[in-house]
C-alpha positions in Angstrom: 95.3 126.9 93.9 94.8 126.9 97.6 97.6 126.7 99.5 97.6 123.4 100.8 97.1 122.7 104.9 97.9 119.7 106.5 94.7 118.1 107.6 95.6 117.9 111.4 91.4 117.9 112.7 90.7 114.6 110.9 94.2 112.9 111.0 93.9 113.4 115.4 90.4 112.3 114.9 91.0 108.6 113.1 94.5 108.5 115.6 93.1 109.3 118.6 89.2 108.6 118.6 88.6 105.9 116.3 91.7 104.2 116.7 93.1 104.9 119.9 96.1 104.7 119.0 97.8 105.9 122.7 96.1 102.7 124.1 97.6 100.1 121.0 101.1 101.8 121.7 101.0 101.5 125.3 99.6 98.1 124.7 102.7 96.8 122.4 106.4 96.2 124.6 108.3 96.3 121.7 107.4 99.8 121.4 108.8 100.4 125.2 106.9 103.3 125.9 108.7 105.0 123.4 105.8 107.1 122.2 102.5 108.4 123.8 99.7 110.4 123.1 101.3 113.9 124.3 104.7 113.1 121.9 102.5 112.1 119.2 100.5 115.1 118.9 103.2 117.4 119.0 105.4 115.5 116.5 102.2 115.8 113.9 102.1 119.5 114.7 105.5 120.0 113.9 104.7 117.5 110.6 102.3 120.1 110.0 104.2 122.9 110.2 107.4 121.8 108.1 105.2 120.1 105.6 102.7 123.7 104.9 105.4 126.1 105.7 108.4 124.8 103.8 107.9 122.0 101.5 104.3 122.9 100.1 105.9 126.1 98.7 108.3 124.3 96.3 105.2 121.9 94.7 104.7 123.9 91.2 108.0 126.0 90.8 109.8 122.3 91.3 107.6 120.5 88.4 108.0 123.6 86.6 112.0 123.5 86.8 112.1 119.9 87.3 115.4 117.7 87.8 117.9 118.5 85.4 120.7 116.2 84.1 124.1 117.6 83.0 126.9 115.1 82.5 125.8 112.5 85.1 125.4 114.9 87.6 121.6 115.8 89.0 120.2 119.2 90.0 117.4 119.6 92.0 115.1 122.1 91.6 116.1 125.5 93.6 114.7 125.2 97.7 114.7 121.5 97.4 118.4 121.2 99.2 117.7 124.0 102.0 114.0 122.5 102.2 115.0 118.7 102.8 118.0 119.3 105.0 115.0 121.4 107.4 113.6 118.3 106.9 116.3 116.2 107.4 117.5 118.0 110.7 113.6 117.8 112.1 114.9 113.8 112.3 112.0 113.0 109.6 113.9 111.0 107.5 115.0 108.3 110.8 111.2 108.7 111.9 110.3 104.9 112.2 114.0 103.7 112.5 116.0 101.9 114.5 116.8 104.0 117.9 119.7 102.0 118.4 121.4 103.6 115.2 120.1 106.9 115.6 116.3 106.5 114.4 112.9 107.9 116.4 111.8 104.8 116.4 108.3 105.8 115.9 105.3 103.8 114.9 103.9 103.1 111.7 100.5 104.3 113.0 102.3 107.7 113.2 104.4 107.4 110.3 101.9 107.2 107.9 99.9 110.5 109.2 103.2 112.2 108.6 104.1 110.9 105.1 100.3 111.6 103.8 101.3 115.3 104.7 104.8 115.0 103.2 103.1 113.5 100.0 99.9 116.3 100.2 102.8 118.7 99.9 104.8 118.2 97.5 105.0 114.4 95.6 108.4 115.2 94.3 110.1 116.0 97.7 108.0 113.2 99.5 110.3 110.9 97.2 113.2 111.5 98.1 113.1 110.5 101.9 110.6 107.5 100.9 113.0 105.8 99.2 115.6 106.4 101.8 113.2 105.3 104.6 112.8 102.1 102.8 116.2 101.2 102.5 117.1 101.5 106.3 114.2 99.2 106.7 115.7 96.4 104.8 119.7 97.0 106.0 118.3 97.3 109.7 116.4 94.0 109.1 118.6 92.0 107.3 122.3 93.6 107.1 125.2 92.6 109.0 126.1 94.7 112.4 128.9 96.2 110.6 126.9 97.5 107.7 124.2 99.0 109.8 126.6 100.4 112.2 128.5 101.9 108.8 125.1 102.7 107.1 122.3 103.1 109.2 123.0 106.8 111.3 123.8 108.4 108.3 121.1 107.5 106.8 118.6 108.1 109.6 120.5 111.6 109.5 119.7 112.2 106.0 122.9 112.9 105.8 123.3 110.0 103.0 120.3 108.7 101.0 118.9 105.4 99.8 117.5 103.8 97.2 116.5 100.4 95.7 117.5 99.3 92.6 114.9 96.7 91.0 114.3 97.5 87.4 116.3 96.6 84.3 115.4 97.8 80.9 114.4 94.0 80.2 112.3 93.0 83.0 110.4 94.7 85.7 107.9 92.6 86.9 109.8 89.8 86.2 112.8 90.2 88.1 114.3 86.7 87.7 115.3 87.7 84.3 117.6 90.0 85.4 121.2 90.5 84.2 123.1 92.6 86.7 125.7 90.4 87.8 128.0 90.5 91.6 131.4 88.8 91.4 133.0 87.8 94.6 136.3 89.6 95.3 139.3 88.6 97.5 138.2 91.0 100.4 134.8 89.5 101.2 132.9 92.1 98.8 131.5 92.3 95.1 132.4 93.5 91.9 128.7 95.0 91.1 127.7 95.1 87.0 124.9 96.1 85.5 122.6 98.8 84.4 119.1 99.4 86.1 116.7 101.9 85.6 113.8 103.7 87.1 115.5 104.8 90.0 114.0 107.0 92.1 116.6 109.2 93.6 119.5 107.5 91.9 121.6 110.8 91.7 120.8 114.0 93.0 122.4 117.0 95.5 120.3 116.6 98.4 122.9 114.6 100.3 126.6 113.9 100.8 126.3 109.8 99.6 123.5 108.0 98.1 123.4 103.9 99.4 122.0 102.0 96.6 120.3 99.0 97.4 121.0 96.4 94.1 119.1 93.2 93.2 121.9 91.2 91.4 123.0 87.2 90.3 126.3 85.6 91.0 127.8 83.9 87.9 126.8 80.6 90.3 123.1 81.4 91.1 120.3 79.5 89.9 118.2 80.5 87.2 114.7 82.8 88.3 113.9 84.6 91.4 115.5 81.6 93.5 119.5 83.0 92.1 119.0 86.7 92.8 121.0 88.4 95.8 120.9 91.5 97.5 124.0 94.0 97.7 124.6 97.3 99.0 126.6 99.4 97.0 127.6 103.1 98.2 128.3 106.2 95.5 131.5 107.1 97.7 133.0 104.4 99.3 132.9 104.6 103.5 136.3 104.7 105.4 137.2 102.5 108.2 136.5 105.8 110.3 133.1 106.6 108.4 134.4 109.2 106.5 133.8 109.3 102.7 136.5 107.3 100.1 136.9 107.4 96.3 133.5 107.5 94.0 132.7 103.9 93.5 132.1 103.2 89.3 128.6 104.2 90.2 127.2 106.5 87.6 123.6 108.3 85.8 123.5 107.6 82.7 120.6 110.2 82.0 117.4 110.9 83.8 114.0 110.4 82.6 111.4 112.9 81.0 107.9 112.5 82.4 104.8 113.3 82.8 104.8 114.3 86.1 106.9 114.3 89.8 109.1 116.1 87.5 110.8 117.2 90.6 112.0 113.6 91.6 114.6 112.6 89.6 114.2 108.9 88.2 117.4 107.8 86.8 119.1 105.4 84.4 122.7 103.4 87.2 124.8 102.3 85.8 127.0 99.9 88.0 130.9 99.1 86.5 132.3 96.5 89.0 131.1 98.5 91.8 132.3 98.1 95.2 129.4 96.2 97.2 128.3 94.1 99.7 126.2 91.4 100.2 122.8 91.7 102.7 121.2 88.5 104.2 122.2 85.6 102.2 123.1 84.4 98.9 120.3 83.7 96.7 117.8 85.4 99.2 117.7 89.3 97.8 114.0 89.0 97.1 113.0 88.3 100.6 115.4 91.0 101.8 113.5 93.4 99.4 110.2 92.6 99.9 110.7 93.8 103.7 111.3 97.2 102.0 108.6 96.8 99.6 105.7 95.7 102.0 106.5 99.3 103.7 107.3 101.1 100.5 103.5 100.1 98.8 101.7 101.5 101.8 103.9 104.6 101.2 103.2 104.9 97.7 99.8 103.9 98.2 99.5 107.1 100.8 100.9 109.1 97.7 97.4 108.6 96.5 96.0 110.2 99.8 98.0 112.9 99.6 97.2 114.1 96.5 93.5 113.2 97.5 93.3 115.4 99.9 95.2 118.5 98.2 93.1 118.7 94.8 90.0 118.5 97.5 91.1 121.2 99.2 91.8 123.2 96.5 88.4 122.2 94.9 86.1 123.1 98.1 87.9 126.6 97.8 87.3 127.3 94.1 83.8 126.0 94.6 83.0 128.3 97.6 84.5 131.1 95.6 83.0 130.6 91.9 79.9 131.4 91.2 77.5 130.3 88.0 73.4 129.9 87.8 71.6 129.6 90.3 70.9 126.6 92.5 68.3 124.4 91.0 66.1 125.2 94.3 65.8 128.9 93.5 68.8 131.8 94.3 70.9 130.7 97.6 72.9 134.2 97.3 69.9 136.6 95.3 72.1 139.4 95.8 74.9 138.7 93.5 75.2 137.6 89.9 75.0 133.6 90.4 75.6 131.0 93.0 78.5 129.7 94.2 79.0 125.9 92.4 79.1 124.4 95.2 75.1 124.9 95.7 74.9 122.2 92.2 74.3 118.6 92.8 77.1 117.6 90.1 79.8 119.6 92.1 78.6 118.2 95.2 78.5 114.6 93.9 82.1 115.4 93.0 83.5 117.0 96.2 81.8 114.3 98.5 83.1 111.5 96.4 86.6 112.9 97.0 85.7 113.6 100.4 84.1 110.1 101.8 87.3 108.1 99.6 90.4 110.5 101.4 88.7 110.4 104.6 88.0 106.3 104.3 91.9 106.4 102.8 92.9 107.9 106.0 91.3 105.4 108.0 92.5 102.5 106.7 95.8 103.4 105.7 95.9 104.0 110.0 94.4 100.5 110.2 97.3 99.2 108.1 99.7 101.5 110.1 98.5 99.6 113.3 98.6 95.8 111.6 102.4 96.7 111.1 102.8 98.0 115.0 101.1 94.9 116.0 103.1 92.5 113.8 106.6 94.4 115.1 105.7 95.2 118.1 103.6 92.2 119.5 105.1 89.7 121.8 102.0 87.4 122.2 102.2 85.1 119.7 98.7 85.1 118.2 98.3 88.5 118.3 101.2 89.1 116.2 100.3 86.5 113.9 96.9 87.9 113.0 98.7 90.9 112.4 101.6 89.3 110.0 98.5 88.0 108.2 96.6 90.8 107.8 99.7 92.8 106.9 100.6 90.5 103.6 96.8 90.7 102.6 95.8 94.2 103.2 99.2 95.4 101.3 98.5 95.4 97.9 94.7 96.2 98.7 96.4 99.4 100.1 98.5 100.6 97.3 96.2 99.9 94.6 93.2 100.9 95.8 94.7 103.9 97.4 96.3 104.9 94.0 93.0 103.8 91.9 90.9 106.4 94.3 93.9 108.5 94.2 93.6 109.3 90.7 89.8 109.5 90.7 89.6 112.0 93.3 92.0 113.7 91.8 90.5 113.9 88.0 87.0 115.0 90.5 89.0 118.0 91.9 90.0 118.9 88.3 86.7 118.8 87.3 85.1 120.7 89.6 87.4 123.7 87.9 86.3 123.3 84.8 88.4 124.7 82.1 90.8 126.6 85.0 91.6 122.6 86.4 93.2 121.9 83.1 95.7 124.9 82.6 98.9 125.0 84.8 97.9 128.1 87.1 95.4 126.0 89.4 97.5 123.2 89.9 94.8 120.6 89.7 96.6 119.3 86.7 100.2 118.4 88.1 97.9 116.8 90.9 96.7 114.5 88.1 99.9 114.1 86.5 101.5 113.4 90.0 99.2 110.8 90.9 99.0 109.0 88.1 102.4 107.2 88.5 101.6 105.7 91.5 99.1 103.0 90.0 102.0 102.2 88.6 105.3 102.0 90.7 106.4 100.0 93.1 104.3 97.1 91.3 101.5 97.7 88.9 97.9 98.1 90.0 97.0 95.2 88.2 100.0 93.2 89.8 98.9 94.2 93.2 95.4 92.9 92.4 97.1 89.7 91.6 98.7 89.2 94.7 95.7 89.6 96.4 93.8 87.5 94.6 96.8 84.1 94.0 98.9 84.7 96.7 97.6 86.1 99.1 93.6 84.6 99.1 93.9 81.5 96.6 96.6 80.4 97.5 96.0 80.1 101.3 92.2 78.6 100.4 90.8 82.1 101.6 92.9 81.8 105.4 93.7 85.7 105.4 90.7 86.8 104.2 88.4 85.4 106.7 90.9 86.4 109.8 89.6 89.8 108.5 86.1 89.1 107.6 86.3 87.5 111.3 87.0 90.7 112.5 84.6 93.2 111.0 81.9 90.7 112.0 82.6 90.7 115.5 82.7 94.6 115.0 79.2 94.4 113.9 77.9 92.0 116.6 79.6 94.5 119.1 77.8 97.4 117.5 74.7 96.0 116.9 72.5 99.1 118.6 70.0 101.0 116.4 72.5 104.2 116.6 74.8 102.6 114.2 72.5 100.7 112.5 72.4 102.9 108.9 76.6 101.6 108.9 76.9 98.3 110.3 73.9 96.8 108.1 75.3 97.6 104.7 78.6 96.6 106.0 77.0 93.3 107.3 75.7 92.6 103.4 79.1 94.1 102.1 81.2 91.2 104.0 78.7 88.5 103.4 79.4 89.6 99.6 82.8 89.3 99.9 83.2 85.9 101.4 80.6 84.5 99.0 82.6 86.1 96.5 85.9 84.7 97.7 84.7 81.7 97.8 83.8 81.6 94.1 86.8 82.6 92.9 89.0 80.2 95.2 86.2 77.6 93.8 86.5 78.2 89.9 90.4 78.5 90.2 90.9 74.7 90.9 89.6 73.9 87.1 90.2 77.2 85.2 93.9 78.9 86.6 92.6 81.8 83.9 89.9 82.6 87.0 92.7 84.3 89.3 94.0 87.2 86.8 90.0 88.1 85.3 88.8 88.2 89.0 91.8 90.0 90.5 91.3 93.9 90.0 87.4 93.7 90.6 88.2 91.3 93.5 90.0 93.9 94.9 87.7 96.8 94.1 85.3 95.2 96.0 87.4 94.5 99.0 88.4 97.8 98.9 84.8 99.6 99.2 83.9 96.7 101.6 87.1 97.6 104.0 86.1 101.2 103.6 83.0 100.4 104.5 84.6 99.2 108.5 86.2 102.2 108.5 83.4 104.7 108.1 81.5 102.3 110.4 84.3 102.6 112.7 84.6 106.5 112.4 80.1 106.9 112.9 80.9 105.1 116.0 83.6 107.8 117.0 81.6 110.9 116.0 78.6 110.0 117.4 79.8 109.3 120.9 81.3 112.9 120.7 78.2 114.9 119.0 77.3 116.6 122.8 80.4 118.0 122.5 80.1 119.2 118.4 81.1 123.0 118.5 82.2 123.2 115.0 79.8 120.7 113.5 82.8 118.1 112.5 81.4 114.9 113.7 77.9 115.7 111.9 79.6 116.3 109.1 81.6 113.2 109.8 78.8 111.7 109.8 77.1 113.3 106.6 79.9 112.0 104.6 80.0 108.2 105.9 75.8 108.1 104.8 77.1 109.3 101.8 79.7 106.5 100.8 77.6 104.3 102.5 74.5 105.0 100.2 76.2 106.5 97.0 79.7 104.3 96.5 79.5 101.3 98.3 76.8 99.9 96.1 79.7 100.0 93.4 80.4 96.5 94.6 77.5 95.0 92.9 78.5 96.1 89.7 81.8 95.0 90.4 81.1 91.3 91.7 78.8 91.1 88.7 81.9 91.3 86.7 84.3 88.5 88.8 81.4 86.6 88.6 81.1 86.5 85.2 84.2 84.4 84.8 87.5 84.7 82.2 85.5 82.9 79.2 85.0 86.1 77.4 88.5 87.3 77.8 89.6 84.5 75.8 87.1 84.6 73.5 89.7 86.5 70.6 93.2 85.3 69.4 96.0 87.8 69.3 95.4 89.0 66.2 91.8 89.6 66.6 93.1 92.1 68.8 
């Protein structure tokens, strides 16, 4: 297994070239100058660094060792404690958070170059300070002063970590069924009771206190998702002068054996009258969450980038280095035995599918990055509003297609390895067992595909999605020249597709509300390829204003790879429209026990 490298070339390319991302910062007063171009470049070298040097290292001996259980208490595997409190004291953890309480207050655009390398480096670890991450964003956006002053430093220290506390063994999906109930108490707090599992980072010995963020009902609240209320509930209760109290009845009641981030221990809480307290109002938890989860999908979906670009590392390496037949135009290398695989269209296929997805992943997750920044930072009014709109439509796009891609590149990589990508030594198996999960937390693939599809195009008669086919289009009037032309005239068929095809859907959905689920995961397939399809028109743009200046041959070979999506894998919409067009009929042609 190659040792993995974070991929600095093409992450300052997409920042700095194709997205500019100095000018958007400078560009945003929230921000107030608090980051430019210079800062940026040293904080991702640094990301570098830590992520290659220190956490990379720990990526098989932790999912061979794993998180280990014992009584309630959790073990991580040995260099994970000395490995995150590097990380920890590097300020990583309080990257995007609030400066007031201690955080960098860095922008998404940045965040998510550095969480792709913390993910490329080890899943597992990446976890850990996720999950923490995410809870700081909710407290910090809807907690009182008094529990962010408490909370929030700590946290940003990683001194303390966070997590969020959704699942029950009943319902997941559907969180107004939950149980977990939160009496009021005499002293303004809550009497926290329930169990919930799937908890990433629920116990573990990475941290002095873990602040668990709990989704519960008062014995008052109305039934569904309109009764359920958000409450922050510590391990160790917090002095008046910050130090640590008593354990609050907060306990694991076992950890969960999986098939992979073995490393990231995914716990069973079990809350007995817990000591909490309530953020943002009564009855208004989901909303609370759902600032976390926006942020935490685009995480999760970056998982799948991650691991992305680490089996495709590792695969150009072992392809390079192995060598069987010869190529099918005659011996490339007569004087050894065979040719390297790499010379074999099959393997090529392979690598540049991986290739053309990460490198497309890397763009838009950016994009995404910078819809965020614009919707935080923005203070004209329209300008921020487009981005709050493209934000809540290009979400769930992001972490399923991400995770989808994710696991296809992945089982590519493997592939190319042949027998050696399924045994343990090469790694390219724990890549595929790693990724996997993430088509699956944080909301379901198919869940994200229909919140696309209801919520966030259906319901809204198609408003988001045409503030963003708006956009490319003016893109492609702007870039209209012959030098772009091989990019911007499939994208110009790819967008005309998607409206017509949003339009059907929105169109069948008045008569048949069966249209919005059997549309939803090719719907967003399809947007998917069609968004990538801006972004490698976006990147062409950028590499060919730069190839006078093309010492090492990247931008031709940025280049290469963009004709090769935009030939070989965007035409995968047509297949894939077929099918939404097609309609739900036949999936309702058999009764349940036809099944």
């Amino acid at each position: 297994m190659a040792d993995y490298k974070a991929p600095l070339r093409d992450i300052r390319f997409v920042l700095n070239e194709v997205f500019e991302a100095d000018k958007l910062w400078q560009s945003l007063p929230g921000l107030d100058g608090a980051i430019d171009a210079e800062t940026a470049d040293a904080m991702l070298e640094e990301a570098g660094k830590i992520t290659s040097q220190t956490i990379a290292p720990l990526n098989r001996s932790g999912d061979e060792e794993g998180a280990k259980w014992d009584n309630g208490v959790v073990t991580t595997p040995a260099g994970f404690k000395q490995a995150y409190s590097t990380y920890a004291e590097g300020g990583w953890v309080g990257l995007g958070g609030n400066p007031e309480f201690g955080g960098l207050g860095m922008p998404k655009t940045l965040g998510v170059q550095v969480e792709e390398m913390v993910y490329g480096a080890n899943n597992s670890f990446a976890l850990y300070p996720a999950l923490t991450a995410g809870c700081c964003l909710a407290l910090d956006a809807h907690g009182s002063e008094e529990l962010k002053q408490a909370y929030l430093p700590n946290l940003y220290a990683g001194t303390w970590a966070g997590t969020m506390c959704l699942t029950e063994p009943h319902c997941g999906t559907d969180l107004g069924i939950i149980r977990t109930k939160a009496v009021p108490q005499a002293d303004g707090s809550y009497a926290v009771t329930g169990t919930k599992i799937f908890i990433t980072g629920g116990e573990h010995d990475l941290t002095d206190n873990i602040i668990h963020l709990v989704l519960a009902k008062l014995p008052d609240a109305p039934a569904g998702p309109k009764g359920i209320s958000l409450f922050l509930v510590p391990k160790f209760l917090v002095n008046a002068d910050g130090s640590l109290g008593e354990r609050n009845p907060v306990s694991c009641g076992s950890i969960e054996h999986k098939m992979g981030i073995k490393a990231s221990a995914t716990c069973v809480m079990n809350f007995d009258g817990a000591q909490g307290y309530l953020i943002g109002e009564v009855n208004k938890g989901l909303n609370a969450m759902f600032t976390m989860m926006n942020y935490e999908r685009l995480s999760i979906g970056i998982q799948g980038i991650g691991c992305s670009e680490a089996s495709y590392q590792s695969a150009v390496a072992y392809a390079r280095d192995r060598i069987q037949s010869r190529a099918p135009t005659g011996a490339q290398q007569p004087e050894k035995a065979a040719d390297p695989i790499i010379v074999h269209p099959d393997v090529r296929r392979m690598l540049l599918t991986i290739k053309a997805m990460t490198e497309g992943s890397r763009a838009f997750s950016t994009y995404v990055g910078s819809q965020l920044d614009i919707s935080k930072y923005a203070d004209d009014a329209e300008i921020k509003k487009k981005g709050e709109d493209l934000v809540a439509l290009l979400t769930p796009v992001a972490k399923a297609f991400f995770t989808d891609v994710g696991l296809e590149n992945c089982v590519h990589g493997q592939q190319v390895f042949g027998g050696h990508g399924y045994v343990r030594e090469w790694g390219q198996e724990q890549l595929v067992r790693d990724v996997r999960i993430a088509q699956i937390y944080e909301g379901t693939n198919g869940i994200q595909a229909l919140d696309l599809m209801g919520r966030k195009t259906v319901a809204n008669n198609g408003a988001f999605v045409n503030v963003f086919i708006q956009e490319v289009r003016d893109f492609i009037s702007e870039n209209s020249d012959q030098a772009l032309a091989e990019f911007v005239e499939p994208l110009a068929k790819a967008i005309d597709n998607l409206e017509q095809l949003t339009g059907v859907v929105i169109d069948r959905s008045k008569t048949n509300a069966n249209e919005i689920g059997a549309a939803s995961v090719e719907y967003l397939h399809v947007f998917g390829y069609t968004a990538y399809a801006y972004m490698w028109a976006k990147m062409a743009k950028a590499a060919n204003a730069r190839l006078n200046d093309d010492s090492d041959g990247f931008y031709l070979a940025k280049i290469g790879t963009g004709r090769f999506f935009v030939k070989r894998l965007l035409p995968r919409i047509h297949s894939l429209s077929e099918s939404v067009r097609a309609g739900s009929e036949s999936l309702y042609e058999l009764d349940a026990a036809q099944f």
